[in-house]
N, CA, C and O atoms as a GROMACS GRO file, in nm:
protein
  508
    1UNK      N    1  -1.224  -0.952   1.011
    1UNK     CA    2  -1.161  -0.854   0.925
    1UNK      C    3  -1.039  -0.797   0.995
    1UNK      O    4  -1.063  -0.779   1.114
    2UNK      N    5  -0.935  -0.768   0.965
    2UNK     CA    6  -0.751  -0.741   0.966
    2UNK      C    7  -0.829  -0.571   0.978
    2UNK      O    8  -0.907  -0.508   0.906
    3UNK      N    9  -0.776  -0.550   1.076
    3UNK     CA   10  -0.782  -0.363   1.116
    3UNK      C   11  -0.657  -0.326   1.027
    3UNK      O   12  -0.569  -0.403   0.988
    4UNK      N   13  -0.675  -0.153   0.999
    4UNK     CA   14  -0.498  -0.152   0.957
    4UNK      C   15  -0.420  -0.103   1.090
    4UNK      O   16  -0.454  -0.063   1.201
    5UNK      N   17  -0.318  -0.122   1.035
    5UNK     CA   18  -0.237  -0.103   1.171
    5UNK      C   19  -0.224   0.045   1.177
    5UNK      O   20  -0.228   0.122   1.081
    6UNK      N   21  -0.205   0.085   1.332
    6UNK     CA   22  -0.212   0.225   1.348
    6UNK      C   23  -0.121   0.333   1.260
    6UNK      O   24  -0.030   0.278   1.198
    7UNK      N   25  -0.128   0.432   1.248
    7UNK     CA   26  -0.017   0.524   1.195
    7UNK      C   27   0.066   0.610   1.324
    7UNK      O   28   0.029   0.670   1.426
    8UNK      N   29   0.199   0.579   1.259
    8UNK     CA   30   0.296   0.687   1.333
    8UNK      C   31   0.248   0.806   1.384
    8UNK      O   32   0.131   0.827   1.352
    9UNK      N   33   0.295   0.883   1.447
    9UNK     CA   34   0.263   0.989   1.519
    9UNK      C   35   0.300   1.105   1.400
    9UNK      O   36   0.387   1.084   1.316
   10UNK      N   37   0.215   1.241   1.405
   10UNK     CA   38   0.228   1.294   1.280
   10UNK      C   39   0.334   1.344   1.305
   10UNK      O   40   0.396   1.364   1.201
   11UNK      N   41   0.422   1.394   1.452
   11UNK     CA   42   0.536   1.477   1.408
   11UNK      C   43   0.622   1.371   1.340
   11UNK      O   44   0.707   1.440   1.285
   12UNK      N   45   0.647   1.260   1.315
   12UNK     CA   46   0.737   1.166   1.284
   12UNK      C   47   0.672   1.174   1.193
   12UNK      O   48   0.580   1.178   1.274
   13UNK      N   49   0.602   1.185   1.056
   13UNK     CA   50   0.585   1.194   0.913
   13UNK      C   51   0.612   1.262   0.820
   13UNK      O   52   0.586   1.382   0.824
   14UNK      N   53   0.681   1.197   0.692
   14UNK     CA   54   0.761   1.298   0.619
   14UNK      C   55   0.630   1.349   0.524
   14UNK      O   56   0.541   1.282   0.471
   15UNK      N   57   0.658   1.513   0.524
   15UNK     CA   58   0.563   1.557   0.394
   15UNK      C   59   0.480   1.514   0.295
   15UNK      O   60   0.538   1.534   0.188
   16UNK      N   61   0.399   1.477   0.282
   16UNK     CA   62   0.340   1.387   0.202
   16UNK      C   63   0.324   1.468   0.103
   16UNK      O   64   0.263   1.397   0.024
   17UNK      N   65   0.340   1.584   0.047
   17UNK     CA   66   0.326   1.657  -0.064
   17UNK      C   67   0.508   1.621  -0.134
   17UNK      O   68   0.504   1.645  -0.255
   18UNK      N   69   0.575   1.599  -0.114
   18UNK     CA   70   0.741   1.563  -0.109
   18UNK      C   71   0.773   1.451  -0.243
   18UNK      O   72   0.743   1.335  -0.214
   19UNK      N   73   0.806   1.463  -0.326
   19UNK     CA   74   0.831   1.340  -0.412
   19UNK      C   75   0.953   1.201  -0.311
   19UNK      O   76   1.047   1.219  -0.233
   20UNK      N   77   0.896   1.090  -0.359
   20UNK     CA   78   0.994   0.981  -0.305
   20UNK      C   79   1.147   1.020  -0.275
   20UNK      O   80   1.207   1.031  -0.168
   21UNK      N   81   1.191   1.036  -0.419
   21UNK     CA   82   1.357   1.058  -0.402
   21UNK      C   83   1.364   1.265  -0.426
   21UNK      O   84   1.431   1.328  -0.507
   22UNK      N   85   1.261   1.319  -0.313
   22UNK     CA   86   1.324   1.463  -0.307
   22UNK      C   87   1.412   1.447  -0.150
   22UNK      O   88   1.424   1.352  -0.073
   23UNK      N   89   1.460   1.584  -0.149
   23UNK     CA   90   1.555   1.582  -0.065
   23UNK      C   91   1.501   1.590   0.070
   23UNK      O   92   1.394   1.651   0.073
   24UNK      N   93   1.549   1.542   0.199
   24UNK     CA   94   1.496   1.569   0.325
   24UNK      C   95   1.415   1.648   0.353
   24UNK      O   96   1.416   1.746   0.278
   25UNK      N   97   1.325   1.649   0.448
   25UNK     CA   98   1.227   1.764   0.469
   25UNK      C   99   1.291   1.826   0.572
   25UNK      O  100   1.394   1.774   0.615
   26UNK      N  101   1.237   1.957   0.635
   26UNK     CA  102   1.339   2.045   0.686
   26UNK      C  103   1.234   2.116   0.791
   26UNK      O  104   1.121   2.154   0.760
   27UNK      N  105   1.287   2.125   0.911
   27UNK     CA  106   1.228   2.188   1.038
   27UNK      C  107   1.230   2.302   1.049
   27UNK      O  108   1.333   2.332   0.988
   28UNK      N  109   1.174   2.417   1.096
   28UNK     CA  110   1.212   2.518   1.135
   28UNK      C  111   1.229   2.522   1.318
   28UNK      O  112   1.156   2.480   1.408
   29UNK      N  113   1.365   2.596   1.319
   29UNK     CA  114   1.335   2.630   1.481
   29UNK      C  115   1.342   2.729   1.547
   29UNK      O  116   1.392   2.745   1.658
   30UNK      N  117   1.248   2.858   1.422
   30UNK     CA  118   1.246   3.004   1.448
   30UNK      C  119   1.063   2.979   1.481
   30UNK      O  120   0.988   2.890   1.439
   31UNK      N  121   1.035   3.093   1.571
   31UNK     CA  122   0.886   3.074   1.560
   31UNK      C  123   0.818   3.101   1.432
   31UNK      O  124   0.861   3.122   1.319
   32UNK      N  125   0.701   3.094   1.480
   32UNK     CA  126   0.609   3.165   1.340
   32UNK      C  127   0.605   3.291   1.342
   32UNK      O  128   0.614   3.335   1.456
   33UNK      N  129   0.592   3.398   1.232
   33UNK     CA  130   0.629   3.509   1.220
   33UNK      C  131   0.546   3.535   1.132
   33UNK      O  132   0.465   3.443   1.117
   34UNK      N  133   0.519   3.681   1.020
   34UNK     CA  134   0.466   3.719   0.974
   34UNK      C  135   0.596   3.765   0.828
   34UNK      O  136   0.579   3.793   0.710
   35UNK      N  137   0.725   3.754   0.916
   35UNK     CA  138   0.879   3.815   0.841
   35UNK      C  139   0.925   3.682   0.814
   35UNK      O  140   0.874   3.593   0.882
   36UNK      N  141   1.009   3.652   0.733
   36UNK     CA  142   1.064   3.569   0.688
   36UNK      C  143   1.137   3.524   0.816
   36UNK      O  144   1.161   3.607   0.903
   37UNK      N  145   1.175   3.387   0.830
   37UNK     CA  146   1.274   3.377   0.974
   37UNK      C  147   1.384   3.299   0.943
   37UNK      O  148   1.443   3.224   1.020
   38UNK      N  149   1.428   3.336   0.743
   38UNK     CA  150   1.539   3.281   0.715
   38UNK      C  151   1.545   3.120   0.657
   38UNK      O  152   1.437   3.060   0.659
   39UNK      N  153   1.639   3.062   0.616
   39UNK     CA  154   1.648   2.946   0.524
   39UNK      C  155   1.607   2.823   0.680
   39UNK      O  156   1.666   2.848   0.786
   40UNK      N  157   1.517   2.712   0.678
   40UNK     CA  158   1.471   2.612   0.771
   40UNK      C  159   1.575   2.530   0.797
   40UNK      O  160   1.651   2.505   0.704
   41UNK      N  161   1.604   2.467   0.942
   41UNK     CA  162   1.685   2.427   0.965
   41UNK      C  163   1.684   2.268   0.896
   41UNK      O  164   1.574   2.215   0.904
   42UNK      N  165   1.776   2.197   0.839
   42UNK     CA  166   1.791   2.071   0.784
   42UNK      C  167   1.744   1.980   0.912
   42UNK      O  168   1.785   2.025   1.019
   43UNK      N  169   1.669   1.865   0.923
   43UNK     CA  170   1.697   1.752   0.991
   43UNK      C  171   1.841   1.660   1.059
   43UNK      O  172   1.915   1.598   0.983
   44UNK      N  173   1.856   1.663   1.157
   44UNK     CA  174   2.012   1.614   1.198
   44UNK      C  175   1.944   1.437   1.142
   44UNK      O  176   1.833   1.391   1.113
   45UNK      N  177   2.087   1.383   1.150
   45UNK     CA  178   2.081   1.278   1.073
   45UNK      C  179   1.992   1.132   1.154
   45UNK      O  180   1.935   1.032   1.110
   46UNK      N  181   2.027   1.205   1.329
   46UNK     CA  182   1.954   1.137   1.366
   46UNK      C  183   1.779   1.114   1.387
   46UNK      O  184   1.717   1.009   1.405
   47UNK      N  185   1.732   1.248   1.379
   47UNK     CA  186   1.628   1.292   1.292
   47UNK      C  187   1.601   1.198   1.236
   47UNK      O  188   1.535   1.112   1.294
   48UNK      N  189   1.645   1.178   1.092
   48UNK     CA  190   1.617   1.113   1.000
   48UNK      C  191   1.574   0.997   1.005
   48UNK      O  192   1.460   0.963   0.973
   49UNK      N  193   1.681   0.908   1.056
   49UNK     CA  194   1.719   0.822   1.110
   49UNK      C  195   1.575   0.730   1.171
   49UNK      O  196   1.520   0.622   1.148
   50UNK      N  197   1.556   0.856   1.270
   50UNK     CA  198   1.442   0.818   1.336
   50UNK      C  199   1.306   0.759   1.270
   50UNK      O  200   1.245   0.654   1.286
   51UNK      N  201   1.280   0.900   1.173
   51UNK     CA  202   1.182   0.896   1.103
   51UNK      C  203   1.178   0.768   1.021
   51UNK      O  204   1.093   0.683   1.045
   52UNK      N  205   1.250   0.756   0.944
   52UNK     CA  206   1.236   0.654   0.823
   52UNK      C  207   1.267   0.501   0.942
   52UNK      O  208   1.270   0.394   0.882
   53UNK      N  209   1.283   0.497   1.058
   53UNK     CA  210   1.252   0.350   1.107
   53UNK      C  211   1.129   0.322   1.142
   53UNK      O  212   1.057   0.224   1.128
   54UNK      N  213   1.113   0.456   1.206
   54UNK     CA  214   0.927   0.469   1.209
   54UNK      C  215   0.845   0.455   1.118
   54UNK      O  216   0.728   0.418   1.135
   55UNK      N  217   0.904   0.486   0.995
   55UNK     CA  218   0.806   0.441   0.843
   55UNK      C  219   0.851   0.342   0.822
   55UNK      O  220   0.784   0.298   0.728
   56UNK      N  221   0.937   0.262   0.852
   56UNK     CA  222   0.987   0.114   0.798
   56UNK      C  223   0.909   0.037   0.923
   56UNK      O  224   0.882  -0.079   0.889
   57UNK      N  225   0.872   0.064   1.036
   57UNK     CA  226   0.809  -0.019   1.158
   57UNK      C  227   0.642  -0.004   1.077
   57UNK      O  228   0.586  -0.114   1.065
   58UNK      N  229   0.580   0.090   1.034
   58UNK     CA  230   0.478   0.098   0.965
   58UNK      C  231   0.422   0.016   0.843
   58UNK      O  232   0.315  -0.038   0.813
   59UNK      N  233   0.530   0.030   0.796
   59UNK     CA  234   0.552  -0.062   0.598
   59UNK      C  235   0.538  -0.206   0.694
   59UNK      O  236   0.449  -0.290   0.683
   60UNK      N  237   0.628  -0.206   0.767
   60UNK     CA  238   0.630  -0.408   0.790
   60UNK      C  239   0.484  -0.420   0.847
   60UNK      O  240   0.421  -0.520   0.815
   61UNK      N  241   0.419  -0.318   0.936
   61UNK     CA  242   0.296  -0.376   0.970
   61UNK      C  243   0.214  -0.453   0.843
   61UNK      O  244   0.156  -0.560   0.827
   62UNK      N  245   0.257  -0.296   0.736
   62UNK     CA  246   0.151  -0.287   0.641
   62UNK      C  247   0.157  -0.443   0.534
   62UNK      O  248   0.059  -0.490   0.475
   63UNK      N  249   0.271  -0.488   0.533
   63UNK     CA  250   0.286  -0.554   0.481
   63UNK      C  251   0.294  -0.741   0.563
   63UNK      O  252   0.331  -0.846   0.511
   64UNK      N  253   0.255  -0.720   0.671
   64UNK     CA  254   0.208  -0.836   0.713
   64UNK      C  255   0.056  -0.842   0.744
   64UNK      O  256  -0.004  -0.949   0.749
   65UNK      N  257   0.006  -0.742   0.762
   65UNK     CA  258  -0.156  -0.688   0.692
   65UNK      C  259  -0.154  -0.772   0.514
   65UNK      O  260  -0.204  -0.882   0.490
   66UNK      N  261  -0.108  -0.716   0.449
   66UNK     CA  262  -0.127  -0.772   0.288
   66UNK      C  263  -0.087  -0.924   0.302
   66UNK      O  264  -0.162  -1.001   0.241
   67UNK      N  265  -0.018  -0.963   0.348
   67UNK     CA  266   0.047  -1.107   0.348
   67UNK      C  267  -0.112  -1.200   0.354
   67UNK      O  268  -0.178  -1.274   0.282
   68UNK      N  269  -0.118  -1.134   0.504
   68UNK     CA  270  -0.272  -1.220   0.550
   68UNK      C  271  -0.384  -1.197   0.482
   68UNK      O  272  -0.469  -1.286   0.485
   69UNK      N  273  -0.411  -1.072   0.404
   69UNK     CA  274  -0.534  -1.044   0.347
   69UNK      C  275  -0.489  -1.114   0.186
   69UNK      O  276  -0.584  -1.113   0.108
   70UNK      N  277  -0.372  -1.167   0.136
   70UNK     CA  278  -0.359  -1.199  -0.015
   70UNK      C  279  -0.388  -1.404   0.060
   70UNK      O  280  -0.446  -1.489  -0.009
   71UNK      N  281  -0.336  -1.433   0.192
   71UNK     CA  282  -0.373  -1.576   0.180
   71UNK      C  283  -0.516  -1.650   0.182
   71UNK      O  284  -0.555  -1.761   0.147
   72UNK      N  285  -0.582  -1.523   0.246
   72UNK     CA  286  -0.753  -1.523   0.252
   72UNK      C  287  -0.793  -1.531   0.135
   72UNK      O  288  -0.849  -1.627   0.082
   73UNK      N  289  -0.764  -1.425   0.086
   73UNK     CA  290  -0.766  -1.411  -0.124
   73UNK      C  291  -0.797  -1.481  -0.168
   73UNK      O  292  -0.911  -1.488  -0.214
   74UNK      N  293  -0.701  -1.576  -0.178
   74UNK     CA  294  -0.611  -1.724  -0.257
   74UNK      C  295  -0.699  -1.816  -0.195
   74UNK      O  296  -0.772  -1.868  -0.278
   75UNK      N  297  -0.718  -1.852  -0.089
   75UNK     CA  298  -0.847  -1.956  -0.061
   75UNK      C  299  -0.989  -1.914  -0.086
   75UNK      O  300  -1.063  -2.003  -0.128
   76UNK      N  301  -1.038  -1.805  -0.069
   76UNK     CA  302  -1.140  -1.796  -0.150
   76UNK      C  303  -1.212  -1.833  -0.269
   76UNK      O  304  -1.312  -1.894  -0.307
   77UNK      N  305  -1.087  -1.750  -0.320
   77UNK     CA  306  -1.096  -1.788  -0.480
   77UNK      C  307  -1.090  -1.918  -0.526
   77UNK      O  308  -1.156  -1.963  -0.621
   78UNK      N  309  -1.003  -1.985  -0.451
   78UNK     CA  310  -1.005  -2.134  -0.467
   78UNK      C  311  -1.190  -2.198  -0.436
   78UNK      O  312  -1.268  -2.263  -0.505
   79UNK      N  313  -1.195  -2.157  -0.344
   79UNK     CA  314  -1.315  -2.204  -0.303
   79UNK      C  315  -1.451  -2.179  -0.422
   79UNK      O  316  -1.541  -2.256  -0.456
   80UNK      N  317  -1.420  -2.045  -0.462
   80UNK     CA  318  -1.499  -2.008  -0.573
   80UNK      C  319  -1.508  -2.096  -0.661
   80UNK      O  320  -1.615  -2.130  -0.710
   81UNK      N  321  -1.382  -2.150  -0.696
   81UNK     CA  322  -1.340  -2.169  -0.833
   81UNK      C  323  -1.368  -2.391  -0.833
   81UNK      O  324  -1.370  -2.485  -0.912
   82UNK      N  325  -1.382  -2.365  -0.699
   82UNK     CA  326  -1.416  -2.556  -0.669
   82UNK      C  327  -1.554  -2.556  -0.706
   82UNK      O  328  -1.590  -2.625  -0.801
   83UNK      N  329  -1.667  -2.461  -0.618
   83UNK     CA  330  -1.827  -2.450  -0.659
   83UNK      C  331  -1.842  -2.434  -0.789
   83UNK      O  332  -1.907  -2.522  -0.846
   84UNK      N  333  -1.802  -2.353  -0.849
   84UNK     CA  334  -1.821  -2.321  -0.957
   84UNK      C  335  -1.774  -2.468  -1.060
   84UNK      O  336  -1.862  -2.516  -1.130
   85UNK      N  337  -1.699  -2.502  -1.062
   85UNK     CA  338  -1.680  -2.661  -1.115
   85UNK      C  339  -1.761  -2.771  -1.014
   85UNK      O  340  -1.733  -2.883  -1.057
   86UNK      N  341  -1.823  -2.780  -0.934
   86UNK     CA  342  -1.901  -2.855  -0.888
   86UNK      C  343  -2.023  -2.829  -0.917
   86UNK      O  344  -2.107  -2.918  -0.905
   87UNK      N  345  -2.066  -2.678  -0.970
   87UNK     CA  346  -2.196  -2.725  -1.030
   87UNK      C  347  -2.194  -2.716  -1.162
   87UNK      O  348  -2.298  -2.689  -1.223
   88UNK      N  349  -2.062  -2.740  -1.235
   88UNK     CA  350  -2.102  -2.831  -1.358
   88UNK      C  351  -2.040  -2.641  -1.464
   88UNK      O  352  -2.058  -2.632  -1.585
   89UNK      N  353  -1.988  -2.548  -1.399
   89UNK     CA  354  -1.948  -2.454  -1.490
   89UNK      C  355  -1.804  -2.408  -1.442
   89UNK      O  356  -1.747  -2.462  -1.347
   90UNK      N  357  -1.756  -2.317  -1.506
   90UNK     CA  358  -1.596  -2.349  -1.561
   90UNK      C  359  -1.544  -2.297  -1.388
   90UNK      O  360  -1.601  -2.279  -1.280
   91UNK      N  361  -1.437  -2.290  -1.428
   91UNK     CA  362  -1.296  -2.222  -1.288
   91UNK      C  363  -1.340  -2.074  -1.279
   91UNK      O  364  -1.353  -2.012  -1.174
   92UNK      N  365  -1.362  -2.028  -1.396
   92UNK     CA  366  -1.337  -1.888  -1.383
   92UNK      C  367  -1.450  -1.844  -1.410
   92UNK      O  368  -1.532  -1.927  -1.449
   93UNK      N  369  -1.488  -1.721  -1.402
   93UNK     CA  370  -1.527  -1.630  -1.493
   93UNK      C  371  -1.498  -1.463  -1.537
   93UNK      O  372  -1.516  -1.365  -1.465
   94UNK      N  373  -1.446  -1.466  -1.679
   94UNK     CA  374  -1.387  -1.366  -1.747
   94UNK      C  375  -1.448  -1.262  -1.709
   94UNK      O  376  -1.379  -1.185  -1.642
   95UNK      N  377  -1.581  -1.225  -1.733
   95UNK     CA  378  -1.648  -1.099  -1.652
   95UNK      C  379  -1.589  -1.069  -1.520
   95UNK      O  380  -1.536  -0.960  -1.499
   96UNK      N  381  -1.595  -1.150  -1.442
   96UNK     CA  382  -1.556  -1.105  -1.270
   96UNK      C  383  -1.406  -1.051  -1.284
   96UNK      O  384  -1.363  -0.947  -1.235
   97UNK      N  385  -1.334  -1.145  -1.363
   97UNK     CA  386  -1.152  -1.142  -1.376
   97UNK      C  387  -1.175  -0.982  -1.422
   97UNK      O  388  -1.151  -0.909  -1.326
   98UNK      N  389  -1.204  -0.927  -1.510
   98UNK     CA  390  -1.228  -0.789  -1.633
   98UNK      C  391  -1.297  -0.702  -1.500
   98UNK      O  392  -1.263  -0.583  -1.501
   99UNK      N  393  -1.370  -0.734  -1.407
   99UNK     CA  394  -1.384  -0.656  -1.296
   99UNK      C  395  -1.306  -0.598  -1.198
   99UNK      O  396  -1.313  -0.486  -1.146
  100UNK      N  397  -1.229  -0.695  -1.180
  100UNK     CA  398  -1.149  -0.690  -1.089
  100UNK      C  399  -1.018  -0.592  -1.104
  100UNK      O  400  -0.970  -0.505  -1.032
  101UNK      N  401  -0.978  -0.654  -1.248
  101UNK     CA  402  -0.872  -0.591  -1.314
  101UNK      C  403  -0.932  -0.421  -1.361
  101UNK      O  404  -0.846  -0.333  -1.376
  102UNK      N  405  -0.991  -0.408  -1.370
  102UNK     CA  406  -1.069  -0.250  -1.400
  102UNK      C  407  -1.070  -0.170  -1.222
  102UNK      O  408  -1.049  -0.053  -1.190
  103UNK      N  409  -1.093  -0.258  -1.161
  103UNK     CA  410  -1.120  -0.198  -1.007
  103UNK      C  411  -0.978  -0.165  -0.959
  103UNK      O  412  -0.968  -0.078  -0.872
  104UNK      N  413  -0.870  -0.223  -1.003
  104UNK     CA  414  -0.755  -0.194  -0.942
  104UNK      C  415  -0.677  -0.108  -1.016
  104UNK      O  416  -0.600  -0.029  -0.963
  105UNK      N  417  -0.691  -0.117  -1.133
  105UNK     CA  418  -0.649   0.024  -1.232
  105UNK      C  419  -0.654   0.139  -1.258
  105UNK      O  420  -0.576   0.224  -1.301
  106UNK      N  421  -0.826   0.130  -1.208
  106UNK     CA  422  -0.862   0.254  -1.162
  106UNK      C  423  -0.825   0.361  -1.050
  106UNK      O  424  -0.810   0.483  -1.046
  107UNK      N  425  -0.818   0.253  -0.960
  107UNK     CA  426  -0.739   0.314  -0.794
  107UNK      C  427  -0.595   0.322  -0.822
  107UNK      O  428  -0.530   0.417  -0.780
  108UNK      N  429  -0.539   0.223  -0.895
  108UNK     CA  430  -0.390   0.221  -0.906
  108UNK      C  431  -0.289   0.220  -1.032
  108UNK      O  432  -0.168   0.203  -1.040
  109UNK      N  433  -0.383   0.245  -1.121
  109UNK     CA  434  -0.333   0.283  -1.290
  109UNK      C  435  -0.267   0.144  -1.327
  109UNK      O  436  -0.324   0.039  -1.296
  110UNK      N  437  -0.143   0.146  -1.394
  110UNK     CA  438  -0.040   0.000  -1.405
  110UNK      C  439  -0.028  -0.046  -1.317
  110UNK      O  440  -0.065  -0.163  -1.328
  111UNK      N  441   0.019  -0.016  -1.184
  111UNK     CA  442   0.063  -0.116  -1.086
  111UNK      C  443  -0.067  -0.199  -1.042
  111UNK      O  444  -0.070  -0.316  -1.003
  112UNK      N  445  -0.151  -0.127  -1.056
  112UNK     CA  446  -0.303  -0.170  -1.024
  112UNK      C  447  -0.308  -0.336  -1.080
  112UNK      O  448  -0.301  -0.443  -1.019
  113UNK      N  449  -0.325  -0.300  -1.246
  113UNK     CA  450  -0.320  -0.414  -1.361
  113UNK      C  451  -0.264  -0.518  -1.335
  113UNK      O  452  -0.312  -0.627  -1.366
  114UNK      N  453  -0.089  -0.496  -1.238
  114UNK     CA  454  -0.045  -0.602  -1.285
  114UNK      C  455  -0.052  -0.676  -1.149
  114UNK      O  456  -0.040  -0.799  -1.144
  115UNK      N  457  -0.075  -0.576  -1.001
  115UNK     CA  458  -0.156  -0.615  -0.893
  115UNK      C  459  -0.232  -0.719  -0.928
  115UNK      O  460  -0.188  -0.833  -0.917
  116UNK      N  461  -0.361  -0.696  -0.977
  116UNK     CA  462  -0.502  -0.756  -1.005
  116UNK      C  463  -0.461  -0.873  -1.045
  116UNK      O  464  -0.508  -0.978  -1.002
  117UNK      N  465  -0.339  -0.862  -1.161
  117UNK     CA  466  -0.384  -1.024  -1.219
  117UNK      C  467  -0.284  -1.101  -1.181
  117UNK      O  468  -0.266  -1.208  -1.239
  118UNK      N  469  -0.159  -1.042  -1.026
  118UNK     CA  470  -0.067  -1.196  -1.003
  118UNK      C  471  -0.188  -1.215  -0.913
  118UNK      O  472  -0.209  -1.329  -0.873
  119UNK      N  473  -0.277  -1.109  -0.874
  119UNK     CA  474  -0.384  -1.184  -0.719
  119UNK      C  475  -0.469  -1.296  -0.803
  119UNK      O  476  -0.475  -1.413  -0.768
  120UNK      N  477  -0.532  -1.243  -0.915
  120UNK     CA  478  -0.634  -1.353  -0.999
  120UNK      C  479  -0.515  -1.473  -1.028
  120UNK      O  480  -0.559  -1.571  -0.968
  121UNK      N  481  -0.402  -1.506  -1.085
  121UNK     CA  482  -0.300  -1.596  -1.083
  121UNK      C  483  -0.346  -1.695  -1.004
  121UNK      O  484  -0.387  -1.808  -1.032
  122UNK      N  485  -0.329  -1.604  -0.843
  122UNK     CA  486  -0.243  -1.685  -0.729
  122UNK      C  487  -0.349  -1.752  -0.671
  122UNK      O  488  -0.337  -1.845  -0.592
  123UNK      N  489  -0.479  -1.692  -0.722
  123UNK     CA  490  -0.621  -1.744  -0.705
  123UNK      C  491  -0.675  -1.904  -0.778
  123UNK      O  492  -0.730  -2.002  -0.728
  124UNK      N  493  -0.639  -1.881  -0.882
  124UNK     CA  494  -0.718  -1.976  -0.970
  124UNK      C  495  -0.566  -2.043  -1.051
  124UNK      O  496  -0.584  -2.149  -1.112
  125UNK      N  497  -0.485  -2.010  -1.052
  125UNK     CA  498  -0.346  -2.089  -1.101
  125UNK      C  499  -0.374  -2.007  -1.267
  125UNK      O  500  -0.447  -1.917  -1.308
  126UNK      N  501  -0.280  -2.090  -1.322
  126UNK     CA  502  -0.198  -2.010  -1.477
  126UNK      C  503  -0.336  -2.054  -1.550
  126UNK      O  504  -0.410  -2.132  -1.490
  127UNK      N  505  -0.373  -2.003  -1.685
  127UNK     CA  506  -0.470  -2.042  -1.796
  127UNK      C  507  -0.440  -2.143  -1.835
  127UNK      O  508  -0.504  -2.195  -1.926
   0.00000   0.00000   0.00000
């Protein structure tokens, strides 16, 4: 089994409460107080900079993690889909496909759906 790859260090993580395209997140470099300590200082660019290579060194893990776990996939399923015609019943079966596709929709709404069925595709080839 593929571990996931570690995560960045938390001071290098942008807000996770933050929408995608909101604006930079912002430091303070007044202490903590009980009084307001005024508008937070912006991130210098190299800041930034930093951060988002550190989330782009993360994404490529993450995504050579998925690479290897979708080629495992794809032979499986193949493998499934050979037994299953070797003992005399079809490639597929629609129940499991309707499982699958429900399991990823659920966790992932649309993207889930259309997830589920290039993986069932890339598994068992076109209808």
């Amino acid at each position: 089994m593929i571990a996931a790859p570690p995560l960045i260090e938390a001071s290098s993580q942008p807000d996770t409460d933050q929408p995608v395209d909101a604006e930079p997140r912002t430091q303070s470099t007044q202490p903590h107080s009980a009084a307001p300590a005024g508008p937070p200082t912006p991130l210098t660019q190299a800041e930034t900079d930093a951060a988002i290579g550190d989330l782009r060194v993360e994404i490529d893990a993450l995504d050579a993690a998925l690479v290897e776990l979708v080629a495992r996939r794809i032979q499986i399923s193949r493998q499934v889909g050979r037994l299953r015609m070797a003992a005399g019943g079809t490639r597929l079966s629609l129940s499991r496909e309707q499982a699958v596709v429900a399991r990823f929709s659920a966790e992932l709404g649309e993207t889930g759906t259309s997830l589920a069925m290039l993986l069932l595709r890339a598994g068992r080839g076109r209808l």
